[in-house]
N, C-alpha and C positions, 0 to 999 in steps of 0.2 A: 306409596310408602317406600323406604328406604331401609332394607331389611342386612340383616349379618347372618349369614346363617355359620351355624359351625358344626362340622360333623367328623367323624374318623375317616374312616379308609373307601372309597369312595371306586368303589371295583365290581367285578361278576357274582358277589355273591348277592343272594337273596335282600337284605338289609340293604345294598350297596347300588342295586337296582334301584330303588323304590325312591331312595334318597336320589338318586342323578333325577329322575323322572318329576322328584317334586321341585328340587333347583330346577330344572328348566323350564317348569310349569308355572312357578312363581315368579321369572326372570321370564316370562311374556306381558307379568302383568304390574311389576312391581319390580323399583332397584334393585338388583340384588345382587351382596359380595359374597363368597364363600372364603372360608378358614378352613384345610384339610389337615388332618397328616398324612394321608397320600391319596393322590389320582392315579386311577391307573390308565394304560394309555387307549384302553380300547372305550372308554367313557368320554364321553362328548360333553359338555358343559357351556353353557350361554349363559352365564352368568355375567354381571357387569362389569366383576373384577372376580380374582381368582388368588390367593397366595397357598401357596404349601407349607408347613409347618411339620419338620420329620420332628416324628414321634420317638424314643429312643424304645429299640426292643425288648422284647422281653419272652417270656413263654406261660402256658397256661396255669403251670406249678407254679412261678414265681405269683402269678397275681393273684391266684386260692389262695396262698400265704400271706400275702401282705393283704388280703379282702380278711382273712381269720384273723392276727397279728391286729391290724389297723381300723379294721374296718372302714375300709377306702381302697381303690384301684390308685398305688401307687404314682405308677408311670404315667395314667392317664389326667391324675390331680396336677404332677409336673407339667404337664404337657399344657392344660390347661395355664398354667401359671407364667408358661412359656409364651402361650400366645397371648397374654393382657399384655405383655410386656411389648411386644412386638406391634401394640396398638398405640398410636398418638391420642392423650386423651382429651383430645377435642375433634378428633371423630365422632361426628353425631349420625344417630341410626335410631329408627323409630320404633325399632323393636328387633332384638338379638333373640333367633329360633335356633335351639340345638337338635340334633339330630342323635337318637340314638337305640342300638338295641342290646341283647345280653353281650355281653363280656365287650363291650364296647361301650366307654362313657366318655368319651370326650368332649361332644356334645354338652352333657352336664356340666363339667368342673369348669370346662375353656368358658362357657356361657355363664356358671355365674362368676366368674374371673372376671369376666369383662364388663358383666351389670354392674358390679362394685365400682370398675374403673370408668364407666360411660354412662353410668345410672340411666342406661335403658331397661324398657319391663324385657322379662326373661320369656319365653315359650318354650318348653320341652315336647317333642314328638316319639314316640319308641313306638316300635316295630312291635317288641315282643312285650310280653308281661314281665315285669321285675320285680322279685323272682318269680320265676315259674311256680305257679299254684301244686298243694297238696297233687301228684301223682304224676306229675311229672319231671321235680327234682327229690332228692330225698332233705330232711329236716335235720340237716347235720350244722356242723359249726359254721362250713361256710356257708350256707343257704341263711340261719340266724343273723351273721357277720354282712352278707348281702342285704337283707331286707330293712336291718341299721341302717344301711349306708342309702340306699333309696329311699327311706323315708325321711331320714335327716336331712340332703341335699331337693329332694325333691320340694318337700314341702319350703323350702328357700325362695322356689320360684313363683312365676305369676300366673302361669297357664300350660296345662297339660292336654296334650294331643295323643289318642292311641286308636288303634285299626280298628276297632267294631265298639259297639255302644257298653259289651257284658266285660271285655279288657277294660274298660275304660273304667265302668264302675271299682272293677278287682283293683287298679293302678290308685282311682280317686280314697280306697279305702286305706289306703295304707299312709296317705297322708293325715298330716298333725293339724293345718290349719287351712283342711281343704273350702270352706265359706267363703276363702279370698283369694281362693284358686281358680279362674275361668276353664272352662274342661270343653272338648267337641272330641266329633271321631273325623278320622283322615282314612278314608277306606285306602285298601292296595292300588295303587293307581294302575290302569292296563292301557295298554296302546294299542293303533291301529283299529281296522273296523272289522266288524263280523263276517268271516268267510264261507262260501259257500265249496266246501273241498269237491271232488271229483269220486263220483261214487266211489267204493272200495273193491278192486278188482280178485280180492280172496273168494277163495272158494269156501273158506271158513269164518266159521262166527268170532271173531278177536274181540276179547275185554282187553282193554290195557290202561297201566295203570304206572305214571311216571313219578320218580322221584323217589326220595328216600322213607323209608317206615322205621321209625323206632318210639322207644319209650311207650304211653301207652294207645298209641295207633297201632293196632294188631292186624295180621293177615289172616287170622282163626277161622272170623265169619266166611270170610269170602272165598277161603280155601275150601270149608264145607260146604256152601255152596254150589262152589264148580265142580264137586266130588259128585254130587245127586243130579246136575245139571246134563254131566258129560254122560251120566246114563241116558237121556231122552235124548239129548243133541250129541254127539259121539266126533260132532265137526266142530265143538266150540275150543276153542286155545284160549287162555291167559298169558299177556304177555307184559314183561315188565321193562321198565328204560331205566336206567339207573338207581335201581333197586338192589339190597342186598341182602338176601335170601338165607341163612344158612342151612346147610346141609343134612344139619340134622331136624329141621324145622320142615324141610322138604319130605324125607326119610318117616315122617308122621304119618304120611299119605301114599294111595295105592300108587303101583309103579302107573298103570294106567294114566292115572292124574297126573303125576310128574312128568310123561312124556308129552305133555302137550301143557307144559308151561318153558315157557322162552325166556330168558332173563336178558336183555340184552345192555353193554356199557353205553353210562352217561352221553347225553347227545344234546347237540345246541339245534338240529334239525328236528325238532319232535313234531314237523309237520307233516312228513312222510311217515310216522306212525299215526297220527291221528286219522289221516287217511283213510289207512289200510282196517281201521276201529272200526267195527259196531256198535262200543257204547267206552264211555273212557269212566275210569274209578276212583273216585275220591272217599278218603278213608281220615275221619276223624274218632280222636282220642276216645276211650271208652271210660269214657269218669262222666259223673255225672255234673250238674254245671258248668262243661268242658266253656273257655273263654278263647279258644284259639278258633282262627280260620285256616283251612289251606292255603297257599301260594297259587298254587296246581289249578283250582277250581275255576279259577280269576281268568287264568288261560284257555281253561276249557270252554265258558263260556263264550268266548271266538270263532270256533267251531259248530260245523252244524255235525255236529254227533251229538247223540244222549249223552248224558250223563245221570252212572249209579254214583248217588251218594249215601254213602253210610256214616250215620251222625248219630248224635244226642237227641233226646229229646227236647230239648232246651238251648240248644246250643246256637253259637252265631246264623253258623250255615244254615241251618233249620229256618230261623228267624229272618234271614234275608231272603234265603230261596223259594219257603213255600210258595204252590201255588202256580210255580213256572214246568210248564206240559212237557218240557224238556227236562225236565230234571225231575228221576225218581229220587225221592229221600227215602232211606230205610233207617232203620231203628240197629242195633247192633246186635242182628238176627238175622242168623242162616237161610232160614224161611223168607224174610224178606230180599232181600237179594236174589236167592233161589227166582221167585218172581219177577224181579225186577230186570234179571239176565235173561228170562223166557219170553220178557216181556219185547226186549231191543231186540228178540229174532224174530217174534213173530209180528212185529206191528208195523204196518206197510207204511205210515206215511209218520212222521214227526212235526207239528208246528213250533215251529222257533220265534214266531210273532213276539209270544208273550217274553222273550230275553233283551227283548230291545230294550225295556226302562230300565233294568238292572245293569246292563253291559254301559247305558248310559250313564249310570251312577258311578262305577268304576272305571269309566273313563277319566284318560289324566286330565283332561280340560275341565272335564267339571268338578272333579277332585280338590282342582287348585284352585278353579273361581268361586268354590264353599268353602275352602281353607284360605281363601282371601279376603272374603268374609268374614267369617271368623276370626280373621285376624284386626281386623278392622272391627269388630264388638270388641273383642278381649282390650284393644287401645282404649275405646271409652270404658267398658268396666275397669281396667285397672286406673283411670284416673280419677271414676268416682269413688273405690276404694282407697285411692291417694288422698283426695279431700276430703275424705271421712274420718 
């Protein structure tokens, strides 16, 4: 196949990752151009061909207003409109994939910009939910003036791609005329193989727990947790990597507790903490039919450390991970965790056996050759919907 893929900003962040990883992944298997509005330079790219397309800037206030005002991402519909232009239209491509997550659509507008001008079928892929469901944005005018605008352009296209089967469904419902929408999930792609680290030379029990907590991902449970823990075990520390804690959230808790929690700044090295781990933390939203996955988890998996997961009952995590001896799942309960951290000090040996089919499923290789697939259904469904 002979793909166009079109995405934004194409750099270190989270979204930005995942997109270079699926261009590369697809460009082993399949033509493939990219349309950016920027690379950044520490992103690698094998793609067939490559063009840039600067986006003109803007700031986050400007595009809340013109998303309430328009209902539409001004700059990003330009941008869009920008690059059809910048296409000769007899450039043929077998199918044009955009790329996109929150406050980033140019994936959208530039893709169906250019379905119009090359009448190839369209594919959307998003990172995240759009909008983010009941408890994690609030239901103001621009979250209403958002979910217009994704369900207007969305429902334009031919095929929607998102990270787990429950976003998928939340994303498929918001469309108008989803019966002639093909839908799949594109799990987080992860690289490299499963490492076997070097025991941990602490003298103490370290939970650690990377990356950022907000919204309704809490540190409540797990704080009381290690409050009743450090009474039996008096050696256990919490420690965080790029975490942001505040002060008076600490100031809840016995000075005891506080003094053996470490917060330490963002690091690209989180393999020298992993290390150092008795069990790494993963902390999902406390809503109920929570539709998000971690980033974090996907990494952890890599690792021969436990992992405590604190999740939904229902939730992605839950439904991918049960079941793997590596990985306690807890409930959003002190008591459980409580457990779960007694459990990673006193249990002498871990089998990691059973993470091999999962780390295999979120590997980028096979990530891409099910999204290659998929892509190659979605061709014949959208032409027997053509003939229909």
């Amino acid at each position: 196949m002979k793909i166009l893929i079109i995405a934004g900003n194409l750099d270190q962040s989270a979204p930005g990752i995942v997109f270079q990883r699926i261009v590369n992944g697809l460009s082993k298997l399949h033509e493939v151009h990219v349309i950016a509005s920027h690379l950044d330079s520490s992103i690698s790219l094998f793609s067939n061909d490559l063009r840039i397309i600067q986006k003109q800037k803007t700031n986050s206030k400007f595009d809340k207003l013109s998303m309430i005002l328009f209902k539409r991402n001004l700059v990003d519909n330009l941008w869009g409109k920008k690059v059809a232009k910048s296409i000769h239209p007899k450039e043929n491509y077998d199918l044009i994939f955009g790329l996109i997550s929150f406050g980033h659509y140019e994936g959208l507008f530039g893709g169906l910009e250019l379905r119009k001008k090359l009448l190839s079928p369209l594919a959307i892929y998003s990172v995240d939910a759009i909008p983010a469901p009941e408890g994690w944005m609030p239901k103001d005018y621009f979250y209403y003036s958002l979910k217009s605008m994704i369900r207007k352009n969305l429902s334009k296209t031919n095929a929607m791609f998102s990270s787990n089967d429950k976003m998928l469904n939340y994303q498929m419902s918001l469309m108008i005329n989803k019966k002639k929408i093909f839908s799949s999930t594109v799990y987080t792609p992860s690289i490299g193989t499963f490492k076997i680290l070097p025991p941990s030379k602490e003298s103490e029990n370290i939970f650690l727990y990377t990356g950022g907590i907000y919204g309704p991902r809490k540190l409540d449970y797990l704080f009381q947790a290690f409050e009743n823990l450090i009474q039996k075990y008096p050696f256990a520390r919490l420690w965080f990597v790029g975490t942001k804690i505040s002060k008076q959230f600490l100031e809840r808790y016995s000075e005891e507790l506080q003094n053996k929690v470490s917060v330490y700044p963002f690091s690209d090295d989180l393999e020298s903490y992993y290390q150092k781990a008795t069990a790494l933390i993963d902390i999902d939203a406390d809503l109920p039919d929570d539709i998000f996955i971690s980033s974090k988890i996907v990494n952890y998996l890599m690792v021969d450390r436990l992992i405590i997961s604190e999740t939904g009952e229902d939730s992605p995590s839950r439904l991918l991970f049960s079941g793997i001896e590596s990985i306690s799942q807890c409930n959003h309960s002190a008591k459980e965790l409580y457990l779960a951290m007694e459990n990673a000090i006193t249990c002498a040996d871990i089998n990691y056996e059973s993470r091999k089919v999962i780390i295999d499923k979120f590997h980028v290789n096979s990530v891409c050759k099910k999204l290659s697939e998929d892509l190659k259904n979605f061709l014949s469904f959208n032409k027997k919907n053509y003939e229909n």
